[in-house]
N, C-alpha and C positions, 0 to 999 in steps of 0.2 A: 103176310104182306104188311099190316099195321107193326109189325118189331123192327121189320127193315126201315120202316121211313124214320121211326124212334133213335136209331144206335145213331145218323147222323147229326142229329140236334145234340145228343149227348155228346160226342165227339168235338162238336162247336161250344159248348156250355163247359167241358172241361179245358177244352186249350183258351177259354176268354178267363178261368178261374186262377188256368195259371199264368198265365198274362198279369192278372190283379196279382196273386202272390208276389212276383219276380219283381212290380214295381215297388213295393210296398219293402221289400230286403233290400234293395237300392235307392231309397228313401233320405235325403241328408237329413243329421240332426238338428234338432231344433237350436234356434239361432236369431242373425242378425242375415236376414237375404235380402237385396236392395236389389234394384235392377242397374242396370249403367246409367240412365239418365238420374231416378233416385241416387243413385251413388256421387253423381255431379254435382248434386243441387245441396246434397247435403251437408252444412258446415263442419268445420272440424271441430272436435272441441278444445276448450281453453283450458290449459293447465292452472292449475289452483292450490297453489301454495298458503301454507299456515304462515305462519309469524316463525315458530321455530323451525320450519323449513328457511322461509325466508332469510334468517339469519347468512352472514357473509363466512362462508366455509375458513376452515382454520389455514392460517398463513403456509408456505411452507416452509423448509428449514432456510435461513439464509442468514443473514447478518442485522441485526437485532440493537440499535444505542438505545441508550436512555438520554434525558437530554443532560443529567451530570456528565455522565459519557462522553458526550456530544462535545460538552463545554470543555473537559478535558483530553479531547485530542490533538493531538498537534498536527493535523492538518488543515483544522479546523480554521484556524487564525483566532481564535481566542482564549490563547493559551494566557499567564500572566509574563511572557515575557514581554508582551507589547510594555507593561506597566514599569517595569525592569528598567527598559531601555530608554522610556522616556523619562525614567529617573537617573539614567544612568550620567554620569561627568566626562562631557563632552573631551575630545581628545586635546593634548595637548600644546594647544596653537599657540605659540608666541603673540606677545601682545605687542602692536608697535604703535607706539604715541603716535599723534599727531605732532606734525612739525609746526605746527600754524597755533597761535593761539585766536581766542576768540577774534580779537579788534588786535591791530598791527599799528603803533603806533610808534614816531622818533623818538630817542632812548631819553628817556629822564636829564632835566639839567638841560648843556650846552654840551655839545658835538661838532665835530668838524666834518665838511662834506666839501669834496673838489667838482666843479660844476661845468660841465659841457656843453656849449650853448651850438643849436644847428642853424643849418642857413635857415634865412626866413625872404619874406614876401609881402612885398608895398603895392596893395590893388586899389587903383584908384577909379574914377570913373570912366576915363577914356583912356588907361597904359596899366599893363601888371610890370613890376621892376624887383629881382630877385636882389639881396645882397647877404655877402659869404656870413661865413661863421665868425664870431666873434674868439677873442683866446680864453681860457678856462679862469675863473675865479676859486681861488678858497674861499668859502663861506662858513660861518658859524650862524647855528641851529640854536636858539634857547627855548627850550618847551614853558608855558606855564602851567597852571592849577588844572588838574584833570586833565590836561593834554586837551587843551578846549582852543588855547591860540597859542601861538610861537613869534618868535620873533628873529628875523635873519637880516643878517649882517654882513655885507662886504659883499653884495650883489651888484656887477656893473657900478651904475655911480652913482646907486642911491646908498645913503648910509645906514640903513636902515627900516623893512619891511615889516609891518604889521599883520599877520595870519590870521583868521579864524577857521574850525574847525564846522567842515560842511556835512559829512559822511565820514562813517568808517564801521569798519566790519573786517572779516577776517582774511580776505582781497587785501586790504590797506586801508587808510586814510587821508581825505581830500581836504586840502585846506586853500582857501583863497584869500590874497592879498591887494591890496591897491595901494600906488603910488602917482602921487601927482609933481611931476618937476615945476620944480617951481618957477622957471624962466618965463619953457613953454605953454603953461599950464595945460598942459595934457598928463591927463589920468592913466595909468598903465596897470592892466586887469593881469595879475602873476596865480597861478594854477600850481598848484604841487601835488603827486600822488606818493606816500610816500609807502614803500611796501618790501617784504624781505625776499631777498634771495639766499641767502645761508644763516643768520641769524635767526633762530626761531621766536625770540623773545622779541626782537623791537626792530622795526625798519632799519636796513641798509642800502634802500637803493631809491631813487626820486626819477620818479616822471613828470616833465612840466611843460608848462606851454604861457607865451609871453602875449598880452596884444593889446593893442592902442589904437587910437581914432584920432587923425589931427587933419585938417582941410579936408577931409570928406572922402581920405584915404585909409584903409584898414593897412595897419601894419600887427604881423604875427610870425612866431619864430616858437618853437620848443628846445626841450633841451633836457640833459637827465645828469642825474648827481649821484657820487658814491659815495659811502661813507670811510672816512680816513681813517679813524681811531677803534 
């Protein structure tokens, strides 16, 4: 009776041994075992590079100047033809003088000029009164020293005008005159511009303007001169 109760303890005692065995062959090996929330928590690690790691990997193949290279390509824009071309001799342009000299002055000496006189106008205090043109006069022109005054001759009915020179430049030259009749004694203020129209060297054509003051009336009249000779 005591062998019967024995062989079932032995029977439990063998299959709990092999239980131990079977776990023990299904065993992982040793290791790194984390559970899922450890696996969470836990940081990753940081890679860590040397210096010669670090270093910048080798280029690859592609197109490569140097900076002479660089200086000598011609797409560059600094090739030396830039140097070239602004040494180069500009294209062949015709040169065309000026027709004008500096200062435009009447021609050396004495000159003849036919004079055109326009209508003018008598404004007084209480009446304006228009009267015609007068007929044209020949006149001579005598420049003196420098072309600083002149003197004009055979204007209306004075025998003889006195010039000085006001202005001039390459527009022309302005010269003003005064004459006093001797009757009336009124003073008469004469204007001349004298300036070229086809002569490049010296005046051929006159701009002028006439005017006087007598009883508290302005009288004024222009008029323009060409040259004859």
């Amino acid at each position: 009776m005591k062998n019967m109760k024995i062989i079932p303890i032995i029977l439990l005692l063998l299959v709990t041994l092999a239980a131990c065995n079977s776990g023990q062959g299904n065993a992982p090996e040793e290791g790194f075992d984390f559970s899922e929330e450890e696996a969470a928590e836990a940081p990753p690690e940081e890679m860590v590079f040397t210096e010669d790691e670090a270093e910048e990997p080798p280029s690859e193949p592609g197109f490569d100047f140097t900076e002479d290279e660089f200086a000598n390509d011609p797409g560059s824009g600094n090739d030396n033809n830039n140097d070239e071309d602004q040494n180069a001799e500009p294209a062949n342009n015709p040169h065309n003088p000026s027709n004008t000299a500096d200062e435009i002055f009447p021609p050396a000496g004495v000159s003849n000029w036919v004079i055109n006189y326009d209508a003018g106008t008598i404004r007084c205090p209480t009446n304006t009164q228009t009267f015609k043109e007068s007929p044209p006069d020949t006149v001579t022109i005598e420049v003196g020293v420098d072309s600083t005054a002149l003197i004009v001759k055979g204007m209306e009915e004075a025998p003889e005008i006195f010039f000085l020179l006001m202005n001039s430049g390459p527009g022309g030259s302005q010269y003003d005159g005064w004459y006093t009749v001797p009757d009336a004694k009124v003073e008469i203020h004469y204007q001349m511009l004298f300036t070229n129209l086809s002569d490049p060297n010296a005046a051929d054509f006159i701009l002028g303007d006439i005017s006087s003051t007598t009883e508290g009336c302005q009288v004024a009249r222009s008029f323009g001169g060409t040259r004859v000779d």
